[in-house]
C-alpha positions in Angstrom: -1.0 -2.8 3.7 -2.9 -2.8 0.0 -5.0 0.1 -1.0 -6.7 -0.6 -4.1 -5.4 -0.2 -7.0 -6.3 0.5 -10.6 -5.0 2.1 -14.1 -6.6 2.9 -17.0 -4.1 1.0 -20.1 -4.2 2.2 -23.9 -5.4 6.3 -24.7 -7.9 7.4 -22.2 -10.8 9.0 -23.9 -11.6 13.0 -23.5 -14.4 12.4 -20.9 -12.8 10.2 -18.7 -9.0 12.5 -19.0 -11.6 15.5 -18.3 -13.0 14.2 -15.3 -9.8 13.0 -13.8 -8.5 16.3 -14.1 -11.4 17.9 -13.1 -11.1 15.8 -9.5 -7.5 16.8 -8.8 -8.3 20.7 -9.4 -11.6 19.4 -7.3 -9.5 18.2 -4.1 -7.0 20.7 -4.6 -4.4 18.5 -5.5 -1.1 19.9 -5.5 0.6 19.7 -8.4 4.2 22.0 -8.4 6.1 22.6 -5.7 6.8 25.8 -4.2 10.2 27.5 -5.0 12.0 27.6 -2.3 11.3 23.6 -1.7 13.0 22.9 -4.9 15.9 24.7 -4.5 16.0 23.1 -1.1 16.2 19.8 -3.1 18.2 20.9 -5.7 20.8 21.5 -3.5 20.7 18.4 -1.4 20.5 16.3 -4.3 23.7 17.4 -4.7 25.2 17.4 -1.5 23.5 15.0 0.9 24.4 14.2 4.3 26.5 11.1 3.6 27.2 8.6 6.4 30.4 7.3 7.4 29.8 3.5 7.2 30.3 1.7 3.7 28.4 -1.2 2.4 28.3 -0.4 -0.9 30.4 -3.6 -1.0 26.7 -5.5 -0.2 25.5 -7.0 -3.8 22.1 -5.6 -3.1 18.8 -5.5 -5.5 15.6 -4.2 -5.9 11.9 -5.9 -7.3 9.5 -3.2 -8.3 7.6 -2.6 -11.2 9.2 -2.6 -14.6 8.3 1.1 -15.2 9.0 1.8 -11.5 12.1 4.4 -10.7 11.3 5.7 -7.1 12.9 2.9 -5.7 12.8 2.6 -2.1 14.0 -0.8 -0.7 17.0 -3.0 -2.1 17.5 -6.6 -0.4 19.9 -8.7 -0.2 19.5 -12.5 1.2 22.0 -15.1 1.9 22.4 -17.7 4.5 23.3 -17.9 8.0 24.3 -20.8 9.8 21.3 -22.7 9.6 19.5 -20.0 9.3 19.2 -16.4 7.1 20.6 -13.3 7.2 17.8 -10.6 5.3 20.0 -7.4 4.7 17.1 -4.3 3.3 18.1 -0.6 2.7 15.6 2.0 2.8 16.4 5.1 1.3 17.4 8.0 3.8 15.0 10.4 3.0 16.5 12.5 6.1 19.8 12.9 4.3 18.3 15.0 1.8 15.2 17.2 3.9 16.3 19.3 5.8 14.1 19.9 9.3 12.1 23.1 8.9 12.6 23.9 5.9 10.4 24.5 2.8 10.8 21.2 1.5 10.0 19.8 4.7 7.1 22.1 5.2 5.9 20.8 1.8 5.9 17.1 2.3 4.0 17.7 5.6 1.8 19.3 3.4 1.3 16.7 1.0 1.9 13.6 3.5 1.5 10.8 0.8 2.1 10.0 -2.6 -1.4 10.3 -4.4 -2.2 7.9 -7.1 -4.2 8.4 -10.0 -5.1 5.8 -12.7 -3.4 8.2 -15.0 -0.3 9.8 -12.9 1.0 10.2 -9.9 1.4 12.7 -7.2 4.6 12.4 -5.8 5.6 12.8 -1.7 8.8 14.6 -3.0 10.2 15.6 -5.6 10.9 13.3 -8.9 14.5 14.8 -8.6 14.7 13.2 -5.3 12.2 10.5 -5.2 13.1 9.3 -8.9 16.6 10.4 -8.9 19.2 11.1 -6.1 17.5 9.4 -3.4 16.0 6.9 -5.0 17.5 3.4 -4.9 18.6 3.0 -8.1 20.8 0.1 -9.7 24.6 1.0 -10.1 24.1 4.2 -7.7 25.6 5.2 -4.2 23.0 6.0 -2.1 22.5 7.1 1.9 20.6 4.4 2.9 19.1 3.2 6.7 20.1 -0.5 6.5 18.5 -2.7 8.4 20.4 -6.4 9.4 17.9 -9.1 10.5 19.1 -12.4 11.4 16.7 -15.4 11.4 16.4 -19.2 12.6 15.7 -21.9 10.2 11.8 -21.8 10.4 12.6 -17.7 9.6 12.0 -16.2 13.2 13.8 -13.3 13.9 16.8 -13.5 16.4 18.4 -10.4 16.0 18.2 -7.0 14.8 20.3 -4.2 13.8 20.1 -0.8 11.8 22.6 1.6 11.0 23.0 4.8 8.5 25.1 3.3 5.0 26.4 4.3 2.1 24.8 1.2 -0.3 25.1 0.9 -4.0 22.1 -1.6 -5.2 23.3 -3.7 -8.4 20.3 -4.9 -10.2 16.6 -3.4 -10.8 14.3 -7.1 -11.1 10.9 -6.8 -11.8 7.9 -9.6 -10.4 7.2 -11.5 -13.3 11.3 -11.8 -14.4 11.9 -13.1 -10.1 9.3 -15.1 -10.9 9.9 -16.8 -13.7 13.8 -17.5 -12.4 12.1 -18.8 -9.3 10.0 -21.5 -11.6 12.6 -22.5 -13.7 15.6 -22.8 -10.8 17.6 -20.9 -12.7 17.4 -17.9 -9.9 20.6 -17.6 -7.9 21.2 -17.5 -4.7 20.1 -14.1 -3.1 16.7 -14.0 -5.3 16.3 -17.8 -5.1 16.2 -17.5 -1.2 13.2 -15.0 -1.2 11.1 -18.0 -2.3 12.6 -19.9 1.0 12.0 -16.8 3.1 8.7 -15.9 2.1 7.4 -19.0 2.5 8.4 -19.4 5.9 7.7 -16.3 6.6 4.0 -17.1 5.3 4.2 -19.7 7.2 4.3 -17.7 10.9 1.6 -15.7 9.5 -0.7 -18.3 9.5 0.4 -19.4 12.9 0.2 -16.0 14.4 -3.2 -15.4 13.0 -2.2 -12.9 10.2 -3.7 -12.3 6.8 -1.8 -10.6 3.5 -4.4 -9.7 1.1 -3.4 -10.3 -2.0 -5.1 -7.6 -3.9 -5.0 -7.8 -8.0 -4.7 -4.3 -9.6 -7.6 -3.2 -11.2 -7.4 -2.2 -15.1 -9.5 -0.7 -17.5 -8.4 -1.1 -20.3 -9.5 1.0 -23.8 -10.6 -0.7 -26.9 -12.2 0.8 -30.1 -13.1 3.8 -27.7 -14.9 1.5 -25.3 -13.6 0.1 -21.8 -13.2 -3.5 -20.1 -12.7 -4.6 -16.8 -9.4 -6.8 -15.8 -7.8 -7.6 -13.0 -3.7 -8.2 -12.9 -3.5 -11.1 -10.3 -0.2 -10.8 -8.0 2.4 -13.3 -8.5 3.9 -15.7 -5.4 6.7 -12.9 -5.9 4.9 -9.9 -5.1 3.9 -11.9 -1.4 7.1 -12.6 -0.7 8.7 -9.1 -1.7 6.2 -7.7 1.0 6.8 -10.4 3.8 10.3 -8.7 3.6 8.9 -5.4 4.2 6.6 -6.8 6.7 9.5 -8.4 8.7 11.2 -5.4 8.6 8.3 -3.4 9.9 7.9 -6.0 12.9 11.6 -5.5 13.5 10.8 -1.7 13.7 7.7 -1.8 15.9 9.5 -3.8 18.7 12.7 -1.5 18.7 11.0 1.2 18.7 8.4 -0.4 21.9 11.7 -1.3 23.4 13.1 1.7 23.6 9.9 3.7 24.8 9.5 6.3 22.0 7.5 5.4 18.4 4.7 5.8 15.9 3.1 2.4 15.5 0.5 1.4 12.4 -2.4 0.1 14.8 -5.6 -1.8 13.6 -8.8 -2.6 15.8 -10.6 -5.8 15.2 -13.1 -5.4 12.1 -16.6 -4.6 13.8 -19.2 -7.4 13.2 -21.0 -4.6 10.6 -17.9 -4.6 8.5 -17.8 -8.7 8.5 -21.5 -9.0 8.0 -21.3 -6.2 5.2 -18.4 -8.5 3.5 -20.2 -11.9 3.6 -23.1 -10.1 1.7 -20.3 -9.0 -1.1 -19.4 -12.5 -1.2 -22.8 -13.6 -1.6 -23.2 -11.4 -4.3 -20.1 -12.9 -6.1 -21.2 -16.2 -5.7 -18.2 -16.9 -3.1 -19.2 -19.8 -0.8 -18.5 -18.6 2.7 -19.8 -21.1 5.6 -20.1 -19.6 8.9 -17.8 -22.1 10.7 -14.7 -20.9 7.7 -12.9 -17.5 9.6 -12.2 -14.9 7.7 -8.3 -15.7 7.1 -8.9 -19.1 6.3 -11.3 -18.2 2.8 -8.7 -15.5 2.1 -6.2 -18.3 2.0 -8.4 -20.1 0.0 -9.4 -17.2 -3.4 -7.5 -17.2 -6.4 -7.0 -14.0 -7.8 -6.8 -14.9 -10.8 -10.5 -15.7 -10.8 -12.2 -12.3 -11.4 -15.0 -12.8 -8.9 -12.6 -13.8 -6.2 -10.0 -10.7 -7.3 -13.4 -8.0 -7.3 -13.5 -10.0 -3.2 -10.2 -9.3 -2.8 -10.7 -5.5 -3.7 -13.7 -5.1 -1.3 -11.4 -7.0 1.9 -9.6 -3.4 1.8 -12.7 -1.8 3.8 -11.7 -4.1 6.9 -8.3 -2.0 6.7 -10.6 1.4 7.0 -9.3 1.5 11.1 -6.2 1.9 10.7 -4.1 4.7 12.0 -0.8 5.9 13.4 -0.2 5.7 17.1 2.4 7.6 18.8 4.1 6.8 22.5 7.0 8.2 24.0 9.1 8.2 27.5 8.2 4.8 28.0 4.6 5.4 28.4 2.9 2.9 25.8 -0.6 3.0 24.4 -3.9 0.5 24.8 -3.4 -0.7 21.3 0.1 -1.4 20.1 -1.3 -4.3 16.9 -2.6 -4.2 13.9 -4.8 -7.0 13.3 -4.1 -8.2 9.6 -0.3 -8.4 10.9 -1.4 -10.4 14.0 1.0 -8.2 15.8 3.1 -4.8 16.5 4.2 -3.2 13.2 5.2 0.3 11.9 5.6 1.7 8.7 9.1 2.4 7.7 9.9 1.3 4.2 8.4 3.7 1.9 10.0 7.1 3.4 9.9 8.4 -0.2 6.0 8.1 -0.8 4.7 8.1 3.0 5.8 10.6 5.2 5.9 8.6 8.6 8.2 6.0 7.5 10.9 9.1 7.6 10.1 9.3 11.5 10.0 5.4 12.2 13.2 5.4 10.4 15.1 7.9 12.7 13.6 6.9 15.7 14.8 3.2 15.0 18.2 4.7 13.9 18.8 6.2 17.2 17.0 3.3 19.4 19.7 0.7 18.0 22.6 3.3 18.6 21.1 3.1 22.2 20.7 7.6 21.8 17.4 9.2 22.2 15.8 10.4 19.0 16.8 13.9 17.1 15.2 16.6 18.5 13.2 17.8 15.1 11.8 14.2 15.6 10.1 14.8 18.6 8.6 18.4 18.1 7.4 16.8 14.9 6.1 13.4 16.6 2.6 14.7 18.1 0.9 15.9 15.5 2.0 13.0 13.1 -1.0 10.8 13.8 -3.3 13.5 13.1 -1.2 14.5 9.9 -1.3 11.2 8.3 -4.7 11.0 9.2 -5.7 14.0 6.6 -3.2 12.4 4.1 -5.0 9.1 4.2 -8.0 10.8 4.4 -7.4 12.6 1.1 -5.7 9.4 -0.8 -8.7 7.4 0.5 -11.1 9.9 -1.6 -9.1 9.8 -4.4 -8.9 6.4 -4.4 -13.0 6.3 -3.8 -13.5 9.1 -6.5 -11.1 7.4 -8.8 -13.1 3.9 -8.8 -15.9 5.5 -9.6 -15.0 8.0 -12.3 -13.6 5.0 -14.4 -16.4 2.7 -13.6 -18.7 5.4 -15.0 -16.4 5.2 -18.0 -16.4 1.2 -18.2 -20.6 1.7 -17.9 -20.9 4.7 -19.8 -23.6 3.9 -22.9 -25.2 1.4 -21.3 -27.5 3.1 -19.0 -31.0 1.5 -19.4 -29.1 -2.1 -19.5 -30.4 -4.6 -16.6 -27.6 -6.6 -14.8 -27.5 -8.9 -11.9 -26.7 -7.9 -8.9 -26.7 -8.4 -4.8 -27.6 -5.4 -2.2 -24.6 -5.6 0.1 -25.4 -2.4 2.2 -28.4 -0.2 2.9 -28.2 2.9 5.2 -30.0 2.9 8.5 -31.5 6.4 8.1 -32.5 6.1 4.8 -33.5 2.8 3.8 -34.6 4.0 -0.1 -30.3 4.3 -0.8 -27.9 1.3 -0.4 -25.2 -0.1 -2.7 -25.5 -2.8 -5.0 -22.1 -5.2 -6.1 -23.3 -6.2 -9.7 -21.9 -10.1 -10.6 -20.8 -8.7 -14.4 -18.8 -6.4 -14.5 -17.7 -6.5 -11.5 -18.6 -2.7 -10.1 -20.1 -1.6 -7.2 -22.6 1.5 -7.6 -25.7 3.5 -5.8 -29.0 1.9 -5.6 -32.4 3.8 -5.0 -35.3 2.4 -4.3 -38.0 0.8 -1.9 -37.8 -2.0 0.6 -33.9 -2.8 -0.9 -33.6 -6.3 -0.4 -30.0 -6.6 1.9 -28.0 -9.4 0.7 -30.0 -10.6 -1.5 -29.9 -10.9 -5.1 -32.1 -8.8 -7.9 -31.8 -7.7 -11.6 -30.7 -4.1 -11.1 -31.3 -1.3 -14.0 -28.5 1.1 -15.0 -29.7 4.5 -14.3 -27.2 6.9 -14.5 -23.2 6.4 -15.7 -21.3 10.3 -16.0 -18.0 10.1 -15.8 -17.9 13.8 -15.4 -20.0 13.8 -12.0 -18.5 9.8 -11.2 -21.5 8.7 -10.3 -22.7 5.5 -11.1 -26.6 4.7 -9.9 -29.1 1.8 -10.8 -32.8 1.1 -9.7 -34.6 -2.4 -9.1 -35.7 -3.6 -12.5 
């Protein structure tokens, strides 16, 4: 599911380079590895465990970003019967980590990849995640490849997934898949991701689930001042991720039918979290009538409006819930959903940047062989939750310290300015303090003073913008 996302585009200035180093030595970010995990990858990038089964023969392809090199998915579509036939590799992160080891030890240590506007923080190492592992176009790669057959309205009707030696033959980017997808002039496999995705949009809807389609966030640099943009997905990016949603459906009911797995679970938002929202949209001038559900006005935003993309940004706090739930020996949990997907899911497509999808990954590998899972997948599978929970932990503060670092930047020298504004949140124990969603730019910063008027509108003076201590505060004007 969508964090949120944002880059800084063009030379950063001093301050706002400063500061975002400053916050990785801050949360300890780790930077190198240790020795002994990169000779561990070293030498498995060079000899991985390679599987016996060969479908490098499958014309497979990748959609990522241009700039984009670790590359874990490749896809190919093509038709079946009267229905489809979705055939996705993920990289085999287990052929190259060996259980126990440093390298291991290390990426349980750093769980995620951590994003920065300005770099990245990678799972593994580039040698692995950008290079021998990675999915990359005109390469042989260990791959778990998953085989999903569909019916004609895209319902899954069977499922398979088996270790394979793949060889992806194309790297496509959105806006190129998209622009073949306009003109007709895609062919077949990358012409039928339209067709699936639709349809598979479609049974969203009808189960209740909601994609967000969350724009990226950029600030870009100009005449050493910043702007606020947002870079809208394209009908490509949706589709791309129904794929990955399908497949992590597929996953979720192996692995419940086989008695042993780590779901991604999501509660219901609480009403606080709604209520908190339709003050946000209130603020943005988004007209949301009590008798419109949530899905139906996120089915209804454009984000390529920049009031209804800042919305979009904000719908990630209904995702705060999340979390990984294990089961095993047939003994399932209370909760086995996750309420934007409108049903049982699991993370298992990004094994490169999220540790867990390694896990999913083998556990689904042995459930469709009909063999109980590895052994180093067991011992390991207790403490996951609680693992991931610290990892998302620590990418949800970066992601928190990150917004407001460069929204300092985008405000910095224009503290003492008045804007408009809406109070979307004011704490119970201390009235005085709540957070104000200004209307333009669209930032969201501290607010201190008395009797804060919640959910309504007021002209709010900037009072502070520091980049170096990323706060951002303002004051009833």
């Amino acid at each position: 599911m969508p964090r949120r996302h944002i880059r800084v585009t063009g030379a950063p200035e001093a301050p706002l380079r400063a500061a975002l180093t400053a916050l990785r030595t801050e949360l300890g970010v780790p930077e190198s590895y240790p020795p002994e995990a990169l000779a561990e990858a070293q030498r498995s990038a060079k000899a991985p465990a390679v599987p016996s089964y060969d479908a490098t023969d499958i014309p497979l392809f990748t959609i990522d970003p241009p700039a984009s090199t670790d590359l874990d998915q490749a896809m190919h579509l093509s038709r079946q019967g009267s229905g489809y036939r979705v055939r996705y590799a993920i990289a085999d992160v287990a052929a190259f980590v060996v259980p126990g080891g440093a390298l291991d030890a290390e990426t349980h240590r750093r769980v995620t990849t951590l994003y920065f506007p300005d770099e990245r923080i990678p799972l593994h190492p580039a040698l692995l995640s950008e290079g021998a592992a990675s999915l990359l176009p005109g390469q042989v790669r260990p791959a778990a490849l998953w085989t999903i057959d569909l019916d004609a309205d895209a319902r899954t009707r069977a499922v398979d997934v088996r270790r394979a030696l793949v060889r992806s033959r194309a790297k496509l980017d959105y806006a190129a898949v998209q622009r073949q997808l306009d003109d007709k002039t895609a062919e077949e496999p990358p012409a039928l991701l339209k067709e699936i995705g639709e349809a598979r949009e479609r049974l969203e809807v009808e189960r209740g689930g909601i994609s967000l389609n969350v724009p990226e966030q950029e600030i870009i640099e100009r005449n050493h001042a910043y702007e606020l943009s947002y870079r809208a997905p394209l009908p490509a990016d949706g589709w791309n991720a129904q794929i990955s949603l399908l497949t992590g459906m597929a996953a979720a009911e192996l692995m419940l039918a086989a008695g042993t797995g780590i779901l991604r679970t999501l509660p219901a938002a609480p009403d606080g979290a709604v209520g908190r929202l339709r003050r946000t949209a209130h603020a943005l001038h988004i007209d949301w009538p009590h008798h419109v559900s949530y899905a139906q006005l996120i089915r209804s935003l454009d984000p390529h409006r920049p009031r209804h993309a800042a919305f979009l940004q904000e719908c990630t706090t209904l995702l705060r819930g999340a979390g990984y739930t294990v089961f095993r020996d047939g003994a399932l949990p209370p909760i086995t959903t996750h309420a934007a997907v409108a049903a049982p899911y699991a993370h298992c497509t990004a094994p490169l940047r999220r540790l867990a999808d390694r896990y999913a990954s083998e556990i689904c590998l042995a459930a469709a062989a009909g063999e109980p899972p590895p052994d180093w997948v067991l011992a390991a599978l207790g403490a996951l939750p609680h693992q991931m929970a610290e990892g998302s932990r620590r990418a949800g503060t970066v992601e928190r310290e990150c917004v407001d670092i460069v929204e300092a930047a985008l405000l910095a020298g224009r503290v003492g300015e008045v804007f408009d504004g809406c109070v979307v949140d004011v704490e119970e124990r201390q009235p005085g303090f709540g957070t104000v969603q200004l209307e333009s730019p669209a930032v969201i910063g501290r607010i201190e003073g008395e009797h804060l008027p919640l959910g309504e509108r007021l002209r709010v003076r900037l009072t502070q913008a520091d980049p170096a201590s990323s706060k951002v505060r303002f004051a009833p004007a």
